[in-house]
C-alpha positions in Angstrom: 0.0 0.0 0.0 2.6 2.2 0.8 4.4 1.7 -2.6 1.1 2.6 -4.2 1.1 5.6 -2.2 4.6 6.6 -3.2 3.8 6.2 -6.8 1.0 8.7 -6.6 2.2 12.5 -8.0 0.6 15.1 -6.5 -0.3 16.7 -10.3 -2.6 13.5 -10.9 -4.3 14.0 -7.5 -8.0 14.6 -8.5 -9.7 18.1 -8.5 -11.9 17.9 -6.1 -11.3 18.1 -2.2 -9.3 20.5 -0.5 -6.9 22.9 -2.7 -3.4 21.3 -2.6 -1.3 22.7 -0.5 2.5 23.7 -0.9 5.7 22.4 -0.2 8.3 24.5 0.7 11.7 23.0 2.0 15.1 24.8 3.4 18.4 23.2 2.6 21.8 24.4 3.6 25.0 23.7 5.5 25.3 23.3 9.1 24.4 26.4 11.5 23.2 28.3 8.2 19.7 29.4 10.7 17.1 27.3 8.5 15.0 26.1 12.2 15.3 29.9 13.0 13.9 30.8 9.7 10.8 28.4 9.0 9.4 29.7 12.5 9.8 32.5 10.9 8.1 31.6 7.7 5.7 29.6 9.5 4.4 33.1 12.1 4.1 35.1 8.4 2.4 32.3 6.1 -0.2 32.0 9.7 -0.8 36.0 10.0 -2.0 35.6 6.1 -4.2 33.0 7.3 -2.5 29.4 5.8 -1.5 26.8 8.0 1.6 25.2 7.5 3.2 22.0 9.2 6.8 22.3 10.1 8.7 19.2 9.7 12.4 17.5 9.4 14.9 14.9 7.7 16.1 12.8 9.0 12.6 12.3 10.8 9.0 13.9 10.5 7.3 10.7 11.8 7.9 8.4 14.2 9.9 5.7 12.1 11.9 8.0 10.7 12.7 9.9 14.0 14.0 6.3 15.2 16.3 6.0 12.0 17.6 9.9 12.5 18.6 9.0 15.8 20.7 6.3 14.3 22.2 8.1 11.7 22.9 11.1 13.5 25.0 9.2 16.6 27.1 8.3 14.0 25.9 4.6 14.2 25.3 4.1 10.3 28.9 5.6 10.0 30.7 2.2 10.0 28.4 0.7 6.9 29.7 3.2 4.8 27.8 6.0 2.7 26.1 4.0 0.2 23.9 2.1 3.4 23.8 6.0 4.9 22.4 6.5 1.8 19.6 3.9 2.3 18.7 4.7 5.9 18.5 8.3 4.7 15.8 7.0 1.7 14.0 5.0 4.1 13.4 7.8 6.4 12.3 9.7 3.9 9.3 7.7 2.4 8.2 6.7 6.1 8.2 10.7 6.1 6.7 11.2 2.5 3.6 8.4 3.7 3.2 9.4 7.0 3.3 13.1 7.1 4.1 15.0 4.1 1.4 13.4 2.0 -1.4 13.7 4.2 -0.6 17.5 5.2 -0.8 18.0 1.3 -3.6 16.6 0.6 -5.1 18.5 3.6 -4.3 21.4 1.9 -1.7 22.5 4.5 1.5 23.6 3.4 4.6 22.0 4.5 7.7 23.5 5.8 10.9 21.1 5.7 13.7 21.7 7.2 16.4 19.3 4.4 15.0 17.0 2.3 16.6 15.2 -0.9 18.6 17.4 -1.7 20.5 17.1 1.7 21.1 13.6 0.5 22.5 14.4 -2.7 24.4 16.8 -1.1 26.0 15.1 1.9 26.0 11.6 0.6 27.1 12.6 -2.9 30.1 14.7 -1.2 30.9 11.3 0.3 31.4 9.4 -2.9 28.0 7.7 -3.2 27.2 7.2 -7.6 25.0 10.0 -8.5 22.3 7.5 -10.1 22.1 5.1 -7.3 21.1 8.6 -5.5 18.5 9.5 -8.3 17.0 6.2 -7.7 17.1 5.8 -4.0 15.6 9.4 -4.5 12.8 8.2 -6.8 11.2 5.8 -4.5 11.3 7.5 -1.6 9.8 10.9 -2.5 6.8 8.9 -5.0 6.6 12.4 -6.8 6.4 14.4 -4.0 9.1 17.0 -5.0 9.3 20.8 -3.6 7.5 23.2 -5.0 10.2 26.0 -3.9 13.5 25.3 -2.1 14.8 28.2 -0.1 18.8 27.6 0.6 20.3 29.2 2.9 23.6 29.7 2.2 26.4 30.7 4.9 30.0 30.1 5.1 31.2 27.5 6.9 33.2 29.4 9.2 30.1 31.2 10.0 28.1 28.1 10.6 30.8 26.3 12.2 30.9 29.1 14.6 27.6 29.3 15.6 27.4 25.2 16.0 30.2 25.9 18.4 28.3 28.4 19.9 24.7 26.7 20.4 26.5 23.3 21.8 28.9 25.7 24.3 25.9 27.2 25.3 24.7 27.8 29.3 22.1 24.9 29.9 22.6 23.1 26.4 22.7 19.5 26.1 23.4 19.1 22.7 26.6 17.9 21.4 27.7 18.6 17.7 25.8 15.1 15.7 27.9 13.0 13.4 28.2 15.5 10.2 28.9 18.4 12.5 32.1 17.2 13.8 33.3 16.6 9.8 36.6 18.9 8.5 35.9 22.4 7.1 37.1 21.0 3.9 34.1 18.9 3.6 31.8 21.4 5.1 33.1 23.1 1.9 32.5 20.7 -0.7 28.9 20.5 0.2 28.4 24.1 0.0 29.5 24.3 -3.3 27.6 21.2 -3.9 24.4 23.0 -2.7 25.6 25.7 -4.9 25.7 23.8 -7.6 22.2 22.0 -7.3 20.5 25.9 -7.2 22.1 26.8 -10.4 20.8 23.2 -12.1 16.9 24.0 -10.9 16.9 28.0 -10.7 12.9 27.8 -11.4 12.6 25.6 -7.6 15.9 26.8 -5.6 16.1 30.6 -3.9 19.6 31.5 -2.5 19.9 33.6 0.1 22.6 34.7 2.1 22.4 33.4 6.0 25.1 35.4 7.0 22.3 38.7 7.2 21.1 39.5 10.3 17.3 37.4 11.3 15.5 39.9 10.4 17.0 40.4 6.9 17.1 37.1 6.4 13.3 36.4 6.9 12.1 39.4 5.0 14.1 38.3 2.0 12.1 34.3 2.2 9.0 35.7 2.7 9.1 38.7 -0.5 10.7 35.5 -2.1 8.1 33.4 -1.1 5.0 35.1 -1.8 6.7 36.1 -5.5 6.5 32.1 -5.6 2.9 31.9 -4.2 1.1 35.6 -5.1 -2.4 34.1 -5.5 -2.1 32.3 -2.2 -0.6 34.7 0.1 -1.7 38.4 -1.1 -0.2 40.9 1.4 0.2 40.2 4.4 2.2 42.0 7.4 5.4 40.3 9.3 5.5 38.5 12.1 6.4 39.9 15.9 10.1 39.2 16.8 10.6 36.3 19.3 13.8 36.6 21.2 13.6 32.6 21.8 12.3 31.6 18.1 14.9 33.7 16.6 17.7 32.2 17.8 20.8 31.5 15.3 21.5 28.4 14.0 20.3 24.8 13.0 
């Protein structure tokens, strides 16, 4: 059944029912702000009156949570990228069935924070053939591909730093996860790789530069965003800061 599911596009969904909703997802390297930044989507896309979901890879539903704690301890490490790979894909269609279809169909929209392209990115960077990817990929997702991909993009200096930062922080319990704690140098490939995959699919991807202050940051996704989506969203005023939602990183 879930197979069926998979294989199911949302452009042959029929007409009837709820309007389809949209599916927004936020890629980028590590500390580039993208939790920060779908709160702050999320507050906006709610004052214009849409409900949105916010979810994240590895994990959105309760398999997939079990298989990102797995792959982020650094357990899968030892099998090599390819079965990283395949945990990753996994994840992702429990996530696809179990959350991100159903919101859809809802007509909510769906903020995701990394989603295949993450995979391409990270497990491509780490040697994995480009068409065993594409069809890993291809069952996972069942035709449920992004309708805009908003990448934040940030040095990794910057988001290095500000890893360092949230993990040394008073209170924190978090220690950097298994692709944190890789070399600049790689943290460097895969922003290049990221690069690379927004000037392949300029129609989906939206760059924007993380190193801004919040503020900038937010107002730039959301004028981007409702460019994407004007017949959705209209105009609609921004959201109140929140000293604890804005916080820098992830």
């Amino acid at each position: 059944m879930k197979d069926e599911k998979r294989g199911r596009a949302r452009g042959n969904a029929p007409a009837t029912g709820p309007r389809p909703g949209r599916f927004i997802t936020f890629e980028g390297g590590e500390g580039a702000g993208k939790s920060t930044q779908i709160a702050r989507l999320k507050d906006r896309l709610s004052a214009a009156g849409i409900e949105a979901l916010v979810t994240r890879e590895p994990g959105g539903s309760p398999t997939a949570e079990t298989i990102r704690d797995l792959l982020l301890s650094g357990k899968v490490k030892p099998l090599g990228a390819e079965m990283e790979a395949v945990m990753f894909a996994a994840a992702r269609a429990d996530h696809v069935d179990e959350t991100i279809r159903p919101a859809l169909g809802a007509g909510r929209w769906v903020l995701c924070d990394r989603f295949a392209d993450s995979t391409r990115v990270y497990q491509g960077e780490a040697g994995v053939d480009t068409a065993f990817l594409a069809r890993l990929e291809a069952v996972a997702i069942g035709g449920y591909r992004p309708d805009m991909t908003i990448l934040i993009d940030v040095s990794p200096d910057v988001g290095l730093s500000r890893v360092a930062a949230r993990s040394g922080a008073a209170g924190s319990t978090a220690d950097p996860d298994r692709f944190e704690t890789d070399t600049r140098e790689v943290h460097m490939r895969r922003r290049q790789l990221f690069l690379d995959l927004a000037a392949a699919e300029p129609a989906r991807f939206v760059v924007v530069d993380g190193s801004a202050q919040t503020d900038t940051v937010a107002e730039e996704i959301w004028q981007a965003v409702r460019a994407r989506f004007p017949v959705d969203l209209g105009h609609a005023g921004p959201a109140a800061p929140d000293a604890d939602r804005d916080r820098i990183g992830g």
